[in-house]
C-alpha positions as CSV (number, residue, x, y, z in Angstrom):
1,X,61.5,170.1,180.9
2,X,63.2,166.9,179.9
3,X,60.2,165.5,177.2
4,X,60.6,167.9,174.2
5,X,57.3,167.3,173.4
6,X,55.5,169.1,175.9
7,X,56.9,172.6,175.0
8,X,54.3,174.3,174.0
9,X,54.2,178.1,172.7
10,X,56.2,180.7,174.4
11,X,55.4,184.1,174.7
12,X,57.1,186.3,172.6
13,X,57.7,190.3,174.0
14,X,58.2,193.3,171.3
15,X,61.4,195.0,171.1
16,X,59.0,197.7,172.3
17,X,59.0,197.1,175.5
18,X,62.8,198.5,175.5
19,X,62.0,201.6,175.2
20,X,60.2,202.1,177.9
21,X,63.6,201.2,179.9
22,X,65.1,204.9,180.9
23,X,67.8,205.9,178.6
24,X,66.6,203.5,175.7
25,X,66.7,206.4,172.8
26,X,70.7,206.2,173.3
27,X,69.8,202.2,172.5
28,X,72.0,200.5,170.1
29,X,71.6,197.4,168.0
30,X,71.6,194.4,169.6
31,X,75.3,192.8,170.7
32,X,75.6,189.0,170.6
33,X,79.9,189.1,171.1
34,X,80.6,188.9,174.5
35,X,83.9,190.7,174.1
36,X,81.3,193.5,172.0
37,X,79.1,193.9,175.0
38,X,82.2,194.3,177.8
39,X,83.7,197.2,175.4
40,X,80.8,199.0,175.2
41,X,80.2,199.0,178.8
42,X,83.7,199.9,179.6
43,X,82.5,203.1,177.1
44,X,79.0,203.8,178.2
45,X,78.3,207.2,179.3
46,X,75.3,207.9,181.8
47,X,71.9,207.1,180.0
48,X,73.3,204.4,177.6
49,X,71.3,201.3,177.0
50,X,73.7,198.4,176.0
51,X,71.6,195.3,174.4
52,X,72.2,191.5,174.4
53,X,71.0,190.3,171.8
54,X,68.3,187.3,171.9
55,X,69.6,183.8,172.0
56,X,71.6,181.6,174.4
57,X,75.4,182.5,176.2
58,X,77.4,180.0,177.9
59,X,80.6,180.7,180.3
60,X,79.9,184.2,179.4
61,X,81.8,186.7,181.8
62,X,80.4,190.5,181.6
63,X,81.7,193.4,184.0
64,X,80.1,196.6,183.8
65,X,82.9,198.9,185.6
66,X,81.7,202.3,184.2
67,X,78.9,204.3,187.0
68,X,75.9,206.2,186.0
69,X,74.1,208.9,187.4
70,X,71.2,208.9,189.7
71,X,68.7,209.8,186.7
72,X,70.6,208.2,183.9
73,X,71.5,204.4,185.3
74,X,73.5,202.9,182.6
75,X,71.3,199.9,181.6
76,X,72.3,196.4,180.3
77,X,69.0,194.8,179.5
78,X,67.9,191.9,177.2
79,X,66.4,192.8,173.7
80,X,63.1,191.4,174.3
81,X,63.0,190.5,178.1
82,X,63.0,186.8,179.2
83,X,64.6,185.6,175.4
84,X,68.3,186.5,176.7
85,X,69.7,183.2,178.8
86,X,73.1,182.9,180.6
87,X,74.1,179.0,181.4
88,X,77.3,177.3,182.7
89,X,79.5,179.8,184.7
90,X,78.2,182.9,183.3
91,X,79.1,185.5,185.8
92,X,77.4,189.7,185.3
93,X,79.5,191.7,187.9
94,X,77.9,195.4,188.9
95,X,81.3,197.6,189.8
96,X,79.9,200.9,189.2
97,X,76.8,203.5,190.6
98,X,73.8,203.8,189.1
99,X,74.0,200.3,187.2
100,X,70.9,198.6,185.9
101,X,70.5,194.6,185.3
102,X,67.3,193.4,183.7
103,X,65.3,191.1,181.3
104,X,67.8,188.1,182.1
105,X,67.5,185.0,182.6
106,X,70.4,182.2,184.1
107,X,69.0,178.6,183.7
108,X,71.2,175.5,185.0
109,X,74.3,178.5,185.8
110,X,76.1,176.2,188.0
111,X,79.6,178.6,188.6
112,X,78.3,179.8,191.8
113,X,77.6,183.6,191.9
114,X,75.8,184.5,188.4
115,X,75.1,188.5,190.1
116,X,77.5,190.4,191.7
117,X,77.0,193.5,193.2
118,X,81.1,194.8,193.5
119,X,81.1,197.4,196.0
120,X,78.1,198.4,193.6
121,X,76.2,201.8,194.9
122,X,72.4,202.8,193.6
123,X,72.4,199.8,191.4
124,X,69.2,197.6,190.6
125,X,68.9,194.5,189.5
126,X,65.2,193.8,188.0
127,X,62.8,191.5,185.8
128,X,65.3,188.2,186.0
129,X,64.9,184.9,186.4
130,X,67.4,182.6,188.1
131,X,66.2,178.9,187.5
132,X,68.2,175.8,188.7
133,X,71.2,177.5,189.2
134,X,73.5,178.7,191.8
135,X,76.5,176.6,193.2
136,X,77.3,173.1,192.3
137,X,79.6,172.3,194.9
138,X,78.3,174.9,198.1
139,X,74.8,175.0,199.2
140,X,76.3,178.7,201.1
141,X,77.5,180.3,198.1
142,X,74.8,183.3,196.6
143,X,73.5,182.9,193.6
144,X,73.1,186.6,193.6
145,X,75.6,188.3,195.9
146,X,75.5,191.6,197.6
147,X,78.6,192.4,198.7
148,X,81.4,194.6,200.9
149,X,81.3,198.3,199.9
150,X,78.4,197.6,198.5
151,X,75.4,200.4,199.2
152,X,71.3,201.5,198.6
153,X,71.0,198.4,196.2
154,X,68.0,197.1,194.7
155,X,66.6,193.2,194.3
156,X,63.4,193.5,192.5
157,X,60.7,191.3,190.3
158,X,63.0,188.5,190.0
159,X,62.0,184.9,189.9
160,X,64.4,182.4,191.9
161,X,63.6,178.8,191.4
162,X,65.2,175.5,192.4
163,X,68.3,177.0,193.8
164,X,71.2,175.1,194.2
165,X,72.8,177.3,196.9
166,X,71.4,179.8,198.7
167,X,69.8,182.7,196.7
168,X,70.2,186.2,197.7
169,X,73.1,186.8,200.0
170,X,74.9,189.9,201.9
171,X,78.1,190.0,202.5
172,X,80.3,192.3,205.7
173,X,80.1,195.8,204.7
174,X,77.3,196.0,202.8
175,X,74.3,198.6,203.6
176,X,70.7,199.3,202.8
177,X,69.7,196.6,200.5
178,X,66.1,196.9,199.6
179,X,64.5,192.7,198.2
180,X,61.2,193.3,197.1
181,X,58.9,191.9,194.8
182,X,60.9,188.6,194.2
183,X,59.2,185.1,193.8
184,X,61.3,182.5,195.7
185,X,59.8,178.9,194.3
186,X,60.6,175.1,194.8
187,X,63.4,175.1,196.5
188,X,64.1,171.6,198.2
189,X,67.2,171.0,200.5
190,X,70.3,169.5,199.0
191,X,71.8,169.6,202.7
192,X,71.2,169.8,206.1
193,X,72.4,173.3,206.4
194,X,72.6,176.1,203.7
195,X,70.3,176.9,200.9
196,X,68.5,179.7,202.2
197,X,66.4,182.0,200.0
198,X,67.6,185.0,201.6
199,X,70.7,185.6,203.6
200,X,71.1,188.7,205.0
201,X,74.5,188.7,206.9
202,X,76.7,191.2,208.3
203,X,78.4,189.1,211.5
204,X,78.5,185.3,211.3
205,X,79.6,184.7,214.7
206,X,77.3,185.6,217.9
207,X,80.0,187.0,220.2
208,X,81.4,189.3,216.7
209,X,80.7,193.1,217.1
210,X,77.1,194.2,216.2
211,X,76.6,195.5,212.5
212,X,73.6,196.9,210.9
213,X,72.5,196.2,207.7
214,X,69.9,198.2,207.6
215,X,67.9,196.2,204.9
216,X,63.6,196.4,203.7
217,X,62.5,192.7,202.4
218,X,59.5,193.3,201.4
219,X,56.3,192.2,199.2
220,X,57.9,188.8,198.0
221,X,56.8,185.2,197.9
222,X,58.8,182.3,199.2
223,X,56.5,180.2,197.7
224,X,58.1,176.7,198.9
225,X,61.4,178.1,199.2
226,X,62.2,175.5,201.6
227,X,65.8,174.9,201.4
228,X,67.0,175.3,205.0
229,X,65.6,175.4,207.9
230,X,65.8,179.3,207.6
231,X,64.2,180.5,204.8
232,X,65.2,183.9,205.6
233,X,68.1,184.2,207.4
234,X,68.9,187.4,209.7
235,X,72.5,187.7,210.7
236,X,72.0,191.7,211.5
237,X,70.8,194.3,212.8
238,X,68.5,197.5,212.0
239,X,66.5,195.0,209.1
240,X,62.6,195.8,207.8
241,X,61.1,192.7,207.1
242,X,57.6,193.3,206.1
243,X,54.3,192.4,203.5
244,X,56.2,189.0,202.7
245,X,54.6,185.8,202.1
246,X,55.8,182.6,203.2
247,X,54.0,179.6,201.7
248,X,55.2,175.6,202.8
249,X,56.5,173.2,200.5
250,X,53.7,170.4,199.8
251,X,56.5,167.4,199.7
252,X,59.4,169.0,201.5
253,X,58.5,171.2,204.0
254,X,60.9,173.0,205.8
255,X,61.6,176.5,207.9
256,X,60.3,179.5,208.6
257,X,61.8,183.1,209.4
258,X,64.8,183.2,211.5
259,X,66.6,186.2,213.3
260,X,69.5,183.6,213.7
261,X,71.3,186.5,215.8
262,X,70.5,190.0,215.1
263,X,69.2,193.1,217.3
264,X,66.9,195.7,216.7
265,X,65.0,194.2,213.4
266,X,61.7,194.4,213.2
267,X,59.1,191.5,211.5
268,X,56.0,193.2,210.6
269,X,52.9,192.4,208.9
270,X,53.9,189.0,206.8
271,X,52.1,185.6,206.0
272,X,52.8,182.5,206.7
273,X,51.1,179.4,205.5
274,X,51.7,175.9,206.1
275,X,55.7,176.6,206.7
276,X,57.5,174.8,209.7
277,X,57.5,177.5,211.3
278,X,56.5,181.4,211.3
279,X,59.0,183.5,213.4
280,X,61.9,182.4,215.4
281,X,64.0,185.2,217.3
282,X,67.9,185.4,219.3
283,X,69.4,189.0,220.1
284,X,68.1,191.8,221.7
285,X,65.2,194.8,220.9
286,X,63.6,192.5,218.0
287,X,59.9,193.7,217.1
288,X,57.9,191.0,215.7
289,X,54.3,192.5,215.1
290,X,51.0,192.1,213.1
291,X,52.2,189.0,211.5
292,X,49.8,186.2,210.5
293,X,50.7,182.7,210.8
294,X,48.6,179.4,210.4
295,X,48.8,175.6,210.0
296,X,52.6,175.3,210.9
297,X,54.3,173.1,213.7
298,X,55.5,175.8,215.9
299,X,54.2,179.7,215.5
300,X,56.5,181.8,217.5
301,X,60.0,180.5,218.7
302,X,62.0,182.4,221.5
303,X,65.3,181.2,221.9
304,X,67.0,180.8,225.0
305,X,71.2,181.8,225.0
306,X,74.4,180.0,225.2
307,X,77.3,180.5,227.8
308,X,80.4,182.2,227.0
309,X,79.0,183.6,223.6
310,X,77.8,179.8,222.4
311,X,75.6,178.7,219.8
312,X,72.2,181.6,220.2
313,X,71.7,184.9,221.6
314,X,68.8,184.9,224.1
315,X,66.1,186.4,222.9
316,X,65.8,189.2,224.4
317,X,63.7,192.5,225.8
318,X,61.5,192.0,222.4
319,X,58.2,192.9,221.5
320,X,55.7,190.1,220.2
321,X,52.4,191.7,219.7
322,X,49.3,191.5,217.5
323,X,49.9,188.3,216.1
324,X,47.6,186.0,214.7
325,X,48.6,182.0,215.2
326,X,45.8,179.7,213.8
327,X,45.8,176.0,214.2
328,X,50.2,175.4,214.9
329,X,50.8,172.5,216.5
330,X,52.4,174.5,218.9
331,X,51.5,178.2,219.2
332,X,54.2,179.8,220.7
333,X,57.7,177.8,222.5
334,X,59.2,179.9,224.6
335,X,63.4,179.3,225.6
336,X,64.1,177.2,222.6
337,X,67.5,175.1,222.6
338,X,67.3,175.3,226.2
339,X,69.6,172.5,227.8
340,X,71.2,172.4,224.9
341,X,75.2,170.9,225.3
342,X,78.0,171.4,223.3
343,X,78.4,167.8,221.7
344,X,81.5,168.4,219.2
345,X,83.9,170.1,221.0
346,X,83.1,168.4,224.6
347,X,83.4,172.0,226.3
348,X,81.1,173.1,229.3
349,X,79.4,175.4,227.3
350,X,75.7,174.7,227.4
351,X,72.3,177.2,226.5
352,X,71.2,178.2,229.7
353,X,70.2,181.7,229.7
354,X,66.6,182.3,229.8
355,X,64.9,184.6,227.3
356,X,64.2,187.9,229.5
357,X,62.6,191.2,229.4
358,X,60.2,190.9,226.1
359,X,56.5,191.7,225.8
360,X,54.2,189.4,224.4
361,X,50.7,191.4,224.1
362,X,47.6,191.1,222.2
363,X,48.1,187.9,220.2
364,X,46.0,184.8,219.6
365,X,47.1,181.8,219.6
366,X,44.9,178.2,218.8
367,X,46.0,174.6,218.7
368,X,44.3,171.2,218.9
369,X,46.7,170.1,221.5
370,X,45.8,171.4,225.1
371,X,49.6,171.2,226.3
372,X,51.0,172.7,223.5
373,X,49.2,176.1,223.2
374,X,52.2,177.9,224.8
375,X,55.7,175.6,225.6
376,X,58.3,176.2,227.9
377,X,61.3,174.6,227.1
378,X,63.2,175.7,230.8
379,X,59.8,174.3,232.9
380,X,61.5,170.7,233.4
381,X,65.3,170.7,232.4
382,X,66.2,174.2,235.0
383,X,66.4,172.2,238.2
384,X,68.4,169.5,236.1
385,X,70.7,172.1,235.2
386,X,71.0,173.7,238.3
387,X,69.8,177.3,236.5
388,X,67.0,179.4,237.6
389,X,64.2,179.6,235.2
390,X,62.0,182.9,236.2
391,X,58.7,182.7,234.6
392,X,58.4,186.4,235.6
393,X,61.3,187.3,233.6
394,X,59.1,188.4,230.7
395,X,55.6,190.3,230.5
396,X,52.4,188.3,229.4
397,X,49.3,190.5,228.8
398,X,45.9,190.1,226.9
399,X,46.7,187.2,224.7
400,X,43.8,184.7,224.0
401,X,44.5,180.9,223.5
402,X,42.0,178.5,222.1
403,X,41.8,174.7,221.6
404,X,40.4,173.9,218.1
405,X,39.0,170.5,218.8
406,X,37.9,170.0,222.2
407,X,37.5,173.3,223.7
408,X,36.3,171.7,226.9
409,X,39.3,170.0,228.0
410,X,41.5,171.8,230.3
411,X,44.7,174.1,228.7
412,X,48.0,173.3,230.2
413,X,50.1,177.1,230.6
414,X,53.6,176.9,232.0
415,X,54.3,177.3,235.7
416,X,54.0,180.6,236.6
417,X,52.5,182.2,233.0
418,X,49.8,185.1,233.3
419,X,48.3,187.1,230.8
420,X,46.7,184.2,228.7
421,X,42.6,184.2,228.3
422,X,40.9,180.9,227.1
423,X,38.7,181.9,225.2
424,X,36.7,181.5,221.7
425,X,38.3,184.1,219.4
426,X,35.6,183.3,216.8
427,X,37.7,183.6,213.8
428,X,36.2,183.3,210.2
429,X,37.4,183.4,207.1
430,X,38.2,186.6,205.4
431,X,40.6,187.7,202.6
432,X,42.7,184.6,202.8
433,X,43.1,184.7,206.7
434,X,41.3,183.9,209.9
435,X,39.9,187.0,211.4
436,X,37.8,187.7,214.5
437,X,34.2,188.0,214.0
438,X,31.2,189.9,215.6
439,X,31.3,189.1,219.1
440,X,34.7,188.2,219.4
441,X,36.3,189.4,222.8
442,X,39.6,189.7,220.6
443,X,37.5,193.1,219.6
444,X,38.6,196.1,221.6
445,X,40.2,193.6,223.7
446,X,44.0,194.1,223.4
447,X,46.2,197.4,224.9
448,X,48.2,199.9,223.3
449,X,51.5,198.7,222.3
450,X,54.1,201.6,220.9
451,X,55.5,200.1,218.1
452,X,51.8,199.0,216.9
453,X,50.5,202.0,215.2
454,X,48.7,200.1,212.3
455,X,47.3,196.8,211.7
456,X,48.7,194.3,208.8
457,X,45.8,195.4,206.2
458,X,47.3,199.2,207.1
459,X,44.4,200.2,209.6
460,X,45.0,202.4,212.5
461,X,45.3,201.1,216.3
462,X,43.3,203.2,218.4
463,X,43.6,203.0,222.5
464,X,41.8,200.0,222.6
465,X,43.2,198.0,219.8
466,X,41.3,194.8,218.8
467,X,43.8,191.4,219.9
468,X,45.5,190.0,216.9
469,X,46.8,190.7,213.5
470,X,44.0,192.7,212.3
471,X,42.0,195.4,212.9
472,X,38.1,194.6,212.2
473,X,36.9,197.8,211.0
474,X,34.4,199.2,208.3
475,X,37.5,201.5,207.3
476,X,38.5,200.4,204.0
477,X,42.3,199.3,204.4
478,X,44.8,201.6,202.7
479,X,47.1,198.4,202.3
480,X,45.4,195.9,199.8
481,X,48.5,194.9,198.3
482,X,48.9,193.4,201.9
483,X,46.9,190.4,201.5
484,X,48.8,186.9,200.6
485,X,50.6,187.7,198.1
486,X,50.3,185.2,194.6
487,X,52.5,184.8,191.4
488,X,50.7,187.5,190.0
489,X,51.3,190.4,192.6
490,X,55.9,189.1,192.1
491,X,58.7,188.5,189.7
492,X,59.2,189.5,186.1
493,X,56.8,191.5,184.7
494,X,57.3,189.5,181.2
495,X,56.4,186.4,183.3
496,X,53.1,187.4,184.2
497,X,53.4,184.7,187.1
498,X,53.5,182.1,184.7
499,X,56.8,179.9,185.6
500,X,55.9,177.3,182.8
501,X,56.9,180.0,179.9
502,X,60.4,179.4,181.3
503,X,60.0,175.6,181.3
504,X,59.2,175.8,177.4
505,X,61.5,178.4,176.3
506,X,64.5,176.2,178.1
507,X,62.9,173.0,176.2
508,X,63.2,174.4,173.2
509,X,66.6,175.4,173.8
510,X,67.7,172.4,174.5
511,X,66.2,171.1,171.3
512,X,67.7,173.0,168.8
513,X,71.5,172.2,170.3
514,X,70.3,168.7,169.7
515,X,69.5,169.7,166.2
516,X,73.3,171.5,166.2
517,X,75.3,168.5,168.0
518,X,73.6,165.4,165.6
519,X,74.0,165.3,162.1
520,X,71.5,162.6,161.4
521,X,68.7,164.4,158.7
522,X,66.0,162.4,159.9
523,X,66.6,163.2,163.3
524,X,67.5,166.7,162.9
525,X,63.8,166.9,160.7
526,X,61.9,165.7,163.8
527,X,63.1,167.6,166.2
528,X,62.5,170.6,163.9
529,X,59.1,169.5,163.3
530,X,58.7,169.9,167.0
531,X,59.8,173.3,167.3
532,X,57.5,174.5,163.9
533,X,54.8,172.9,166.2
534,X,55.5,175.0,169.5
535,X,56.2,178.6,167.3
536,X,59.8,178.5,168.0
């Protein structure tokens, strides 16, 4: 993006495409004034379109206070989608009901929070890109910002790349937030600590009262969205976190999905490839079900819990069932942070409390390292600590483990652990994932499990599901769209999961302020030259 001459020729979207937005026949021309465009949302009725016109707006500060109605959002959209960019401290704040963002895009917005929803109700913001922007100065302020008051919001086909803070964040108070469809790319860690590609909080200390969010995340790609060591954080309750895909970083890898402390939320059906980690769970009733994870250190993470109301909940009475964990370095550490002390305020408090009453059925789990197939962290710090560690305290049944280099040497289990079968699962590949094959005792080998009623691909569980993620069946799955997702299946429609087209249309940008800022002629004639050359 910094060489000029490797912009090559952007895509360029009809004015058409407008009016397929609802409401576009009460379209008017295209506004470029930024004062224009806040007076005539301050006037629009339900059904207005407002357009920005095409070009480049810096520091720009837009409010739309006005509300819709539920069939006739008042719309703000971009007059050919993709060609309207906000950079600097450009801030769009939704304050009404029934509000609709799209065809944006906000490249190097460094002011912090470029999307506000402001105790915003039935608003959507869609088809936007958000590309090396965010917050300057705080890796925790959101780049897009759900927040108090704020109700049945929607997150969708957006493109959020090289974040400087974290993301998408919710703030106390809000409710029902649906995230779906988004493309989360590239982001690297500017910290030890922030960043995240999703936030979703509602109580940011463990011992605060518990509050439902009631959020669906679903169908998007954190495509090396490896910022923090949560790449989707969970600080509530009552969340759907489904059909996601969670692909590693290949130079700075990094996290995984992480109910940080949160009851009653249920992970179902997502992919992970090549993250840190797939699923790491504190608080209580947490269902964590169907997903597929392979090629990451640890698969599934159980935390163990801190005295007086310190650093995690334990994880606790919890289902983990049905999942699929293919070549982790270690499949599944059970009582995380145990023995953990409290090292900056020098108080007794120390995580001690064992995880308790959860369900682990059905999954498989393979490693190449015989002792690290299943961990327990409790097994040799609990008579250091003077604590009790019962291995009984949680139910093991019909899981299959399953060394992936030397099946013949002996698999080290933790003191006391049942329910764990070696045995050769016989995965092959299938549809992007490891799947059991004929002959498999995974098939038909698992037991009914409540809250498993269909497999990832969408398959029904019968009494004798098969062990594992998926169901092998000759039933043609009803969920395709389930498979790991790509760049193609997310983000902005006028994208077409082509990142680059933002690359060039930013380059060329840039150019033509050079051509503004220096009067030389001969200069000014090159750099033109370039742009003839690239269509722009």
């Amino acid at each position: 993006m910094n060489c000029p001459l490797a912009i090559g020729r952007a895509q360029i979207l009809s004015l058409f495409a407008c009016l397929l937005l609802p409401g576009a026949a009460q379209a008017a021309a295209p506004l470029s004034d930024v004062a224009a465009i806040n007076k005539a949302l301050e006037n629009a009725k339900p059904g207005d379109t407002i357009l920005i016109k095409n070009g480049v707006y810096a520091d720009a500060r837009i409010a739309i206070p006005t509300s819709g109605e539920k069939d006739k959002p008042i719309i703000l959209a971009a007059e050919t989608p993709g060609k309207v960019t906000f950079t600097g401290r450009s801030r769009i704040v939704l304050g009404g009901k029934s509000l609709h963002l799209t065809g944006m895009v906000f490249h190097k917005n460094i002011g912090g929070t470029a999307v506000e929803f402001k105790a915003a109700q039935h608003c959507r913001l869609s088809h936007t890109a958000f590309n090396e922007s965010g917050d300057t100065k705080s890796v925790f302020a959101h780049m897009v910002e759900v927040g108090e008051g704020s109700a049945d919001n929607r997150i969708d086909h957006c493109y959020l790349a090289k974040s400087l803070s974290m993301s998408i964040g919710t703030r106390t108070g809000a409710l029902r937030i649906q995230i779906d469809h988004n493309w989360f790319q590239d982001i690297v860690s500017r910290s030890s600590n922030g960043q995240e590609a999703v936030q979703l909080l509602a109580f940011n200390e463990i011992d605060a009262p518990e509050h439902s969010l009631f959020a669906t995340v679903e169908y998007n790609l954190f495509d090396g969205a490896c910022g923090d060591e949560e790449i989707l954080s969970v600080k509530s309750s009552g969340n759907l976190i489904r059909y996601n895909t969670f692909l590693g970083h290949p130079t700075h890898n990094k996290g995984g999905l992480n109910v940080r402390h949160g009851h009653n939320n249920r992970i179902d059906s997502n992919t992970f490839l090549r993250t840190d980690y797939g699923v790491r769970v504190s608080g209580s009733g947490n269902v964590v079900i169907n997903n597929y994870i392979e090629g990451v250190r640890v698969g599934l993470r159980l935390a163990a819990g801190g005295t007086n109301g310190w650093a995690y909940l334990p994880c606790k009475d919890g289902v983990f069932a049905n999942n699929t964990i293919v070549n982790a370095a270690t499949g599944m550490d059970v009582a995380l942070f145990f023995g953990m002390k409290d090292t900056k305020t020098g108080s007794s408090n120390l995580v001690n409390i064992y995880p308790s009453g959860n369900r682990i059925y059905n999954n498989i789990l393979t490693a190449a390292d015989p002792n690290q197939l299943v961990c327990d962290r409790a097994e040799s710090l609990a008579a250091e600590l003077n604590v009790k560690r019962d291995a009984t305290a949680n139910d093991y049944r019909n899981n299959i483990v399953f060394l992936t280099k030397d099946a013949s040497e002996p698999i080290r289990m933790p003191e006391g652990f049942g329910g764990f079968t070696v045995a050769d699962p016989k995965l092959g590949k299938g549809d992007g994932r490891e799947k059991p094959q004929a002959g498999s005792p995974a098939l038909g080998g698992g037991i009914s499990v409540e809250q498993v009623k269909e497999d990832i691909r969408g398959r029904p569980r019968g009494a004798k599901p098969d062990i594992g993620c998926e169901e092998v069946s000759s039933i043609a799955a009803p969920k395709p769209h389930t498979l790991p997702l790509t760049a193609k299946d997310v983000g902005p429609d006028w994208m077409k999961g082509d990142s680059t087209c933002l690359e060039k249309d930013a380059g060329a940008e840039e150019l033509k302020t050079l051509i503004r800022r220096y009067p030389s002629a001969e200069y000014r004639q090159r750099l033109r030259k370039v742009l003839d050359e690239a269509g722009q």
